[in-house]
TORTIZA-913034 format. One line per field, with one value per residue (C-alpha): residue number from 1; residue in three letters; x, y, z. Coordinates in steps of 0.02 Angstrom, whole numbers. Layout:
<rs>
fise = (NUM;...)
numar = (Ala;...)
X = (X;...)
Y = (Y;...)
Z = (Z;...)
</rs>
This chain:
<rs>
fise = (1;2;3;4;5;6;7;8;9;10;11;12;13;14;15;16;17;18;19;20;21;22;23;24;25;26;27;28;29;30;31;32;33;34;35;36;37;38;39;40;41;42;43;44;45;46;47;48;49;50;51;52;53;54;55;56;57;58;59;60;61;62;63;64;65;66;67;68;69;70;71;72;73;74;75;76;77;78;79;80;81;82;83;84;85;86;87;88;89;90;91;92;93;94;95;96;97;98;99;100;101;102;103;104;105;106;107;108;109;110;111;112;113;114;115;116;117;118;119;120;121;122;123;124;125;126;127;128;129;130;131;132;133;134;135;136;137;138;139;140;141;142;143;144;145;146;147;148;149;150;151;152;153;154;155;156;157;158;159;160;161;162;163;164;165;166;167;168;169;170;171;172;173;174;175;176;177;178;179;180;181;182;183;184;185;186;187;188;189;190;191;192;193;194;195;196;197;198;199;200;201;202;203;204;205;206;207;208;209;210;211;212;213;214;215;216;217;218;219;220;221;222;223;224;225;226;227;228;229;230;231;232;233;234;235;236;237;238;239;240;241;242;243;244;245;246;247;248;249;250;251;252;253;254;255;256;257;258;259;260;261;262;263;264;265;266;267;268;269;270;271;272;273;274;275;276;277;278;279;280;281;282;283;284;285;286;287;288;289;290;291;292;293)
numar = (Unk;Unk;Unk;Unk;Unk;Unk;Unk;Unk;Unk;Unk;Unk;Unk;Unk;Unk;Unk;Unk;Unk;Unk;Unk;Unk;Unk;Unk;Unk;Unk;Unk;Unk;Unk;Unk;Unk;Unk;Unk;Unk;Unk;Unk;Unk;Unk;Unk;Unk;Unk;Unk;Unk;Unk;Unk;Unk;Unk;Unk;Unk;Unk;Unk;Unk;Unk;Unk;Unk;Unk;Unk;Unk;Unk;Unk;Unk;Unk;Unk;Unk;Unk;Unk;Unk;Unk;Unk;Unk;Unk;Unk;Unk;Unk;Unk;Unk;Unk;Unk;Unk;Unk;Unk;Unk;Unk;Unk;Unk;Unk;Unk;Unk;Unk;Unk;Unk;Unk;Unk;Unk;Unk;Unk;Unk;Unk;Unk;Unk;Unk;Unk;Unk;Unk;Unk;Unk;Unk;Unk;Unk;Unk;Unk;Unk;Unk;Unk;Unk;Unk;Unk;Unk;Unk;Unk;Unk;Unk;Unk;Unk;Unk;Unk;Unk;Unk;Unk;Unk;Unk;Unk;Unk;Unk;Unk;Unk;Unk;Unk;Unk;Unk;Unk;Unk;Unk;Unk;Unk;Unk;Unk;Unk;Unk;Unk;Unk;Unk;Unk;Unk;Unk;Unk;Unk;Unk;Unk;Unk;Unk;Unk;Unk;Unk;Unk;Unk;Unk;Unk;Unk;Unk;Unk;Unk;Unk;Unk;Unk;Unk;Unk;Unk;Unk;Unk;Unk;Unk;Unk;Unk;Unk;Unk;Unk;Unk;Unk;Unk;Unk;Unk;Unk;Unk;Unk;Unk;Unk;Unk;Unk;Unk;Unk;Unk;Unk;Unk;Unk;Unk;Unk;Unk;Unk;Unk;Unk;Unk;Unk;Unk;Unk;Unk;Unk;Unk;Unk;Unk;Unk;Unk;Unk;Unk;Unk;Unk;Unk;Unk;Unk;Unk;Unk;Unk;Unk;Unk;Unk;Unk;Unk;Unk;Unk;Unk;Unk;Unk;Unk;Unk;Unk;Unk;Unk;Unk;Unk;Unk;Unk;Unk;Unk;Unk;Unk;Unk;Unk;Unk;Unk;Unk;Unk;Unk;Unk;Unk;Unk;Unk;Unk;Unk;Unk;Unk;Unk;Unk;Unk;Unk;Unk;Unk;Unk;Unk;Unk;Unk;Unk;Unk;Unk;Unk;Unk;Unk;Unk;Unk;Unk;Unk;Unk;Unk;Unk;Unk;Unk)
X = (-182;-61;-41;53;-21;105;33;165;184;29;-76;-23;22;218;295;268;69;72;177;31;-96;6;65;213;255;338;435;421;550;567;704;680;832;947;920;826;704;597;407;320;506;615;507;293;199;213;413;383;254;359;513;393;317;501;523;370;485;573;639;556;482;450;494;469;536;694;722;871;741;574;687;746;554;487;626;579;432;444;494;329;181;85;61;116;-14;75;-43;-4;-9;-122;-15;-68;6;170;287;289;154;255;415;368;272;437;538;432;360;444;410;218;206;186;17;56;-116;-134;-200;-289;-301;-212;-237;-410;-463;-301;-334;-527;-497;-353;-467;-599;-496;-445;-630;-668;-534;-564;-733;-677;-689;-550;-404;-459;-636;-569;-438;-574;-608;-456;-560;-689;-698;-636;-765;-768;-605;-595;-433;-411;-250;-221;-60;-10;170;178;60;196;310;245;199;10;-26;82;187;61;-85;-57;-32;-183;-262;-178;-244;-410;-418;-474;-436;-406;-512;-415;-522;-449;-532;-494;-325;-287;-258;-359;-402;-606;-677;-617;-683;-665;-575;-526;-664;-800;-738;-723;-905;-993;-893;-961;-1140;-1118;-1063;-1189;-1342;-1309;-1304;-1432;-1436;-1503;-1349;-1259;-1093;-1097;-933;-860;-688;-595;-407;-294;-122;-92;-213;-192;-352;-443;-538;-637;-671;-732;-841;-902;-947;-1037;-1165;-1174;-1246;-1317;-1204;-1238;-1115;-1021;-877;-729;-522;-359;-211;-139;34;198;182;27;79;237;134;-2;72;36;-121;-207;-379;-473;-650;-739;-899;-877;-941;-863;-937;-1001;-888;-734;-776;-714;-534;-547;-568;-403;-316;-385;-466;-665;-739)
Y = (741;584;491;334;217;114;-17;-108;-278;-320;-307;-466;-420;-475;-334;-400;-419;-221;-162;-257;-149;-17;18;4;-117;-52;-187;-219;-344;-496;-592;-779;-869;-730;-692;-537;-535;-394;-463;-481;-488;-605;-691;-743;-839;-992;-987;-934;-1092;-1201;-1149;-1124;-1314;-1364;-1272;-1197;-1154;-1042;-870;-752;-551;-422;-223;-74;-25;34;235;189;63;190;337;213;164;347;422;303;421;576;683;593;602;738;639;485;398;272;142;40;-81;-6;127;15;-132;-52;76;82;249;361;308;369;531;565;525;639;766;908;825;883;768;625;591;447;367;364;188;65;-52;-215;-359;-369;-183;-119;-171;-124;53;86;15;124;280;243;257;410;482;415;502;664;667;805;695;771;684;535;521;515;320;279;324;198;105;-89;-212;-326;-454;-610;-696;-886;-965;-1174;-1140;-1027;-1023;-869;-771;-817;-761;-597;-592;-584;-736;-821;-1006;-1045;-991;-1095;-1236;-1229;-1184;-1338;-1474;-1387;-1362;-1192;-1070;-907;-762;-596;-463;-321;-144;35;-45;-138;-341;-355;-534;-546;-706;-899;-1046;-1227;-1338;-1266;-1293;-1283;-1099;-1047;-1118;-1040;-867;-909;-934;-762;-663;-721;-688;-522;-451;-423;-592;-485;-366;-447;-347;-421;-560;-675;-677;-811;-752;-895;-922;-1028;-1161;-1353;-1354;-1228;-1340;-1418;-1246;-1175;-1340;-1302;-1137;-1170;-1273;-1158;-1027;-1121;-1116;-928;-860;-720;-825;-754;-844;-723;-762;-667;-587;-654;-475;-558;-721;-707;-650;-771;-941;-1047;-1115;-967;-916;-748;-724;-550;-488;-350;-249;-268;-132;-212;-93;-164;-320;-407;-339;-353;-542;-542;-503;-663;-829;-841;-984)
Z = (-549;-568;-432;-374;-236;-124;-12;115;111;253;114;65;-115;-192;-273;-456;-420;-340;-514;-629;-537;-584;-359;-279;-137;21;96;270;356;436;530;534;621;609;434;363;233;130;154;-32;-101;-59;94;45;161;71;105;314;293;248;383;506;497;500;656;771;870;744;801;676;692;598;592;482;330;332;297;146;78;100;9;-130;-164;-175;-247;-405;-454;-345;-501;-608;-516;-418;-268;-177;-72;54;123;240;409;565;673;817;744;678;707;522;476;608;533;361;414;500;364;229;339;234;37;28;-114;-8;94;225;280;460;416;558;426;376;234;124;181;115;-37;-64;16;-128;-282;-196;-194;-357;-421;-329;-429;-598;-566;-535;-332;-262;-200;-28;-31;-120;53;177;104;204;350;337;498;506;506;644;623;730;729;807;796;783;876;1025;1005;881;1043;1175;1093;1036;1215;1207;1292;1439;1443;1567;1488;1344;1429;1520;1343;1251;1393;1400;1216;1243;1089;1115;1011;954;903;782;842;790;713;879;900;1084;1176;1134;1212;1206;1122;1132;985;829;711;842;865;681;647;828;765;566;624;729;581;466;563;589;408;256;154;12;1;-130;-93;100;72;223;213;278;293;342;371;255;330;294;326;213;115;269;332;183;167;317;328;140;251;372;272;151;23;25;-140;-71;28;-5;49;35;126;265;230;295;410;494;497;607;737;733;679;502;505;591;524;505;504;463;353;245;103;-83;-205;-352;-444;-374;-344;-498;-469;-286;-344;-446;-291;-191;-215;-215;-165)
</rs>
């Protein structure tokens, strides 16, 4: 069976790093002061970084693909493959799954993952699909990878502006936050962004949540990786210092960036935390994709 893999743009991939791996990227949008962009196109994190420390303030959000775009993408290699696997942000996250079940509902070429995903998981769940199949797994075993269940996420931002004004956290509640230097703790369950606990300062928070992680899992599972997803954080060389010492320069720490998708939403600067498990027979690709430490 041939098959063709598309992954939106929350996966954090550009377009020309989705085509080397032989994918597709789905595009989703952005509008940053009035302008629209195509995420992993013609707007990367490292251009909304560099507007958004211009302007914090900046009016920016995101939205799904649009149909004209989605039918231009698939109708590239509808007539060449057997199936089309679309991968791509959490249905809780997105209106961007229901939009393209809609829109292909009749073509039963195309399998739309009712994904709860977003980011690093994207990306191992596709390499391990693509195993299952190179091995010979039926293409409706090889799906049910998709259905692994997210590993515990923790997100803390540096800055609250992005959560006013997705509405997630009020004016007044981040001032009280900014003169208490409380930090706010988003936890990412069943494909959901939910309010999990608070902290106090920045790096205090990320290294109480690191300590957390780490104590909970099998130091002698060598495919057990920390990731540390950031928004493009100035400060990612003092937190990855940091959490080297706090578990003992332990080899498995892993830093990817989060896509411009994410980002929007929870401000430059903002930093992920989250244990997972890497196969050892992806995890030399799975490095390609992002930066080990």
């Amino acid at each position: 069976m041939k098959i063709k893999i598309i992954v939106d743009s929350s996966s954090g991939l550009l377009k020309n790093e989705a085509e080397a791996l032989g994918w597709e990227l789905m595009p989703l949008q952005s509008e940053i002061d009035g302008k629209t962009y195509q995420n992993g196109i013609d707007m990367d994190i490292d251009k909304f970084e560099e507007i958004w420390r211009a302007n914090r303030k900046v009016d920016a959000l995101t939205f799904a693909t649009p149909p004209g775009i989605a039918e231009e993408i698939v109708n590239k290699y509808i007539n060449d493959y057997d199936k089309i696997i679309i991968y791509g942000i959490s249905t809780e996250l997105s209106s961007q799954v229901s939009n393209l079940k809609q829109l292909f509902a009749n073509n039963e070429k195309i399998f739309v993952v009712d994904s709860k995903k977003l980011s690093y998981s994207l990306l191992r769940d596709v390499l391990l699909f693509e195993d299952a199949i190179n091995e010979g797994i039926s293409f409706e075993e090889a799906i049910k990878i998709f259905d692994i269940p997210h590993e515990r996420l923790l997100l803390v931002p540096k800055y609250n502006d992005a959560l006013v004004k997705g509405g997630r956290l009020s004016k007044s509640a981040a001032t009280i936050a900014r003169l208490l230097k409380i930090v706010p703790i988003i936890k990412m369950e069943n494909g959901k962004l939910e309010k999990d606990s608070i902290g106090r300062i920045f790096s205090k928070t990320l290294d109480k949540l690191t300590k957390e992680l780490f104590e909970k899992i099998d130091k002698n599972d060598h495919e057990q990786h920390l990731l540390i997803i950031h928004a493009n954080s100035f400060e990612l060389d003092e937190i990855v210092e940091r959490v080297r010492k706090i578990t003992n320069n332990w080899p498995n720490i892993i830093s990817m960036k989060l896509s411009t998708d994410i980002a929007v939403h929870t401000g430059i600067d903002a930093v992920c935390l989250t244990m997972t498990k890497i196969k050892k027979s992806i995890q030399e690709r799975f490095y390609t994709l992002i930066k080990k430490h």
